[in-house]
N, C-alpha and C positions, 0 to 999 in steps of 0.2 A: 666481663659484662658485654652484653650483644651490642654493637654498635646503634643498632636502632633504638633500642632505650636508650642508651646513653645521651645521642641524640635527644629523643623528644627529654630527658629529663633536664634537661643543660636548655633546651627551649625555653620548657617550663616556667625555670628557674627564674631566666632572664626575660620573659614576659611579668612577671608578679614582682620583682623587686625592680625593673626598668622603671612603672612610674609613681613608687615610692621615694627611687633615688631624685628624682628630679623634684618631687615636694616635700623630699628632708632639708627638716630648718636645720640651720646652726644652735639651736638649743634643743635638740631632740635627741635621742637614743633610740637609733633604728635598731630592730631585732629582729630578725625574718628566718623564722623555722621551715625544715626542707624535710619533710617525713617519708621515710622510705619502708613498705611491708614486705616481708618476706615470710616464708613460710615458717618458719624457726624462729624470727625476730624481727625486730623495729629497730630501724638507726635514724639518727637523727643529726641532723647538722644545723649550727644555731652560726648566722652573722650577723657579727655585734657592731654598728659602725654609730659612735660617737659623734654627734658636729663639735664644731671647732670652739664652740662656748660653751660646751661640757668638758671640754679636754681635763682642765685642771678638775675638776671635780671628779672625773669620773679617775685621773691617774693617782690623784690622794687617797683612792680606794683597791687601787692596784700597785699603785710603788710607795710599799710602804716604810722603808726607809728612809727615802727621798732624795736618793744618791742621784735621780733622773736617770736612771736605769730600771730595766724588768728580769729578774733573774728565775730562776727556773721556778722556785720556790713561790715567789711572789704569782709568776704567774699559776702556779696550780692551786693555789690558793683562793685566786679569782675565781675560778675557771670551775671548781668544788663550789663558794658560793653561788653562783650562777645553776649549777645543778641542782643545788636544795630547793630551789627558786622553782624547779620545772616541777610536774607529777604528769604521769601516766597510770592510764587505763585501759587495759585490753578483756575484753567483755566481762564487764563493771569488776572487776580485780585489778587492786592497785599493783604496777610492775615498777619495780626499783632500774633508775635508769645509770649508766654506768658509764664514765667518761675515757674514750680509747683513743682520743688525740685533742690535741688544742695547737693553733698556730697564733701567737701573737705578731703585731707590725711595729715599726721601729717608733719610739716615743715620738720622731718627730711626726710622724705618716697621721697620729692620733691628733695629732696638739693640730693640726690641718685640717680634721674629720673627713679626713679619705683614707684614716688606718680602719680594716677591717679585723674583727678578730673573731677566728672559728675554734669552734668547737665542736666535736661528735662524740656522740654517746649511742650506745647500743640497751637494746632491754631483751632479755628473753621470752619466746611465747610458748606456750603449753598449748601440746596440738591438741586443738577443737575439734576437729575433725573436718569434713568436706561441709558446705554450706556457708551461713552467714555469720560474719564476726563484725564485733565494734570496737576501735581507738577513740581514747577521749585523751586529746594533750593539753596543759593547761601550762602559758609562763606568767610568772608572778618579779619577777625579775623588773626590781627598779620600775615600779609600774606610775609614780607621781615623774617620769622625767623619761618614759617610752614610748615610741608608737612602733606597732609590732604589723608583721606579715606571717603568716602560717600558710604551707598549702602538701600536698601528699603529691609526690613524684610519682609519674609511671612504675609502676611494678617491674624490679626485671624476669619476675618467675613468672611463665605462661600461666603459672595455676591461681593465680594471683588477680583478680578485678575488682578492681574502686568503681562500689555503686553511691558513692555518696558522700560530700563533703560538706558540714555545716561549721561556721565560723561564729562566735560574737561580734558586738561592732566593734572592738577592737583589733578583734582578732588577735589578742592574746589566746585563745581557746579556739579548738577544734575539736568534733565529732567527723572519725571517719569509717563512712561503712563500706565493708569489704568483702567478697566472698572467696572461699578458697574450692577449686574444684577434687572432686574423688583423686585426680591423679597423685594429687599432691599428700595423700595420706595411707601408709601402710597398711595396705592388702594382708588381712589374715590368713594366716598359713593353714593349711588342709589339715581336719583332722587324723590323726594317726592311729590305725584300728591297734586294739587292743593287741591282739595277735596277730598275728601274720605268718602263712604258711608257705617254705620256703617254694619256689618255683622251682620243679624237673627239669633238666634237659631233655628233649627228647632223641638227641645223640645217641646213648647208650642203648636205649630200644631201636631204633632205626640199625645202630650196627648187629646188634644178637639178632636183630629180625636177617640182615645180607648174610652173616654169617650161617645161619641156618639152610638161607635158602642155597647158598653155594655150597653145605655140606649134603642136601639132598639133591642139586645137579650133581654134583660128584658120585653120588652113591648111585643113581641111573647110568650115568656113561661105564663104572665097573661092572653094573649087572649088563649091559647091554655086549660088552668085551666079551664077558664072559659067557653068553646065551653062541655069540658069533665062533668060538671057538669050538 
């Protein structure tokens, strides 16, 4: 990743959830989606941070046991719910989004509501080609006990530019318009004539041509020996 995106997206990030955090209550379910376009595909990174008078509610839905532990299971369990909950759209086609890591925090970090938990998921795009494209993200995620953030990160591909972000008032939902430049889409290969006729050297004639001409100086300096004699 080029350091300057990474930058401005790490800015981004922490300008749109800096002051959510500070007006997250103890009875809310923060949820702040981090949308990334590429040319190929959309990733997505979801932080889930509980307040601390959700803890028990919200760990009765993840430790389901109730050993007061999270074990792999338990967590990908959540973490699959929480997916069903999203839907995407990449110009109005719905893309199935697909979950490529989850980090949970330690049971006490939550019961605190300073445990954060991520999740990323990736979706495939079917190239559109150069021009205009549209994302529609929607979370549905525990929506009577949420309040949500959405927002589309710097692109890190040059061919890549966000003309447009529209949110709901919750901001559960976004529209985002995006354009992708010619570079970014394979260039058609030349046609191939039907036939094709092999190219000559012209080597072989250059030499029969030296060689003739050196067999007719030769044959003048014998006639000329010979006139001399």
């Amino acid at each position: 990743m080029r350091p300057i995106v990474w930058l401005g997206g790490v800015l981004m990030l922490a300008l749109a959830v800096a002051p959510a955090a500070r007006a997250h209550r103890l009875d809310e379910y923060l949820q702040a989606t981090f949308i990334s376009v590429a040319p190929a595909e959309v990733r997505l990174e979801l932080c889930l941070t509980p307040g601390a008078n959700l803890s028990t509610n919200l760990l009765g839905r993840i430790d389901l046991d109730h050993d007061g532990r999270l074990s792999l299971t338990e967590e990908s369990a959540y973490a699959e719910q929480v997916r069903q909950d999203l839907s995407l759209e990449a110009d109005h086609l719905p893309r199935e989004l697909v979950l490529t890591g989850t980090s949970f925090p330690p049971i006490t970090e939550l019961q605190a509501g300073l445990g954060i938990i991520r999740l990323n998921l990736r979706a495939p795009l079917r190239s559109g080609g150069a021009g205009a494209h549209q994302l529609a993200f929607t979370n549905r995620h525990l929506t009577n006990l949420s309040v949500y953030l959405v927002n589309a990160l710097m692109p890190e591909s040059s061919a890549i530019t966000i003309t447009g972000q529209t949110r709901d008032y919750l901001q559960s939902a976004i529209r985002v318009d995006y354009t992708v430049s010619a570079a970014a889409c394979p260039k058609a290969l030349p046609a191939i004539p039907i036939a094709i006729q092999p190219t000559r050297s012209p080597l072989p004639v250059l030499l029969a041509a030296g060689m003739a001409a050196f067999a007719a100086a030769a044959m003048q300096i014998r006639r000329r020996r010979a006139k001399a004699r």
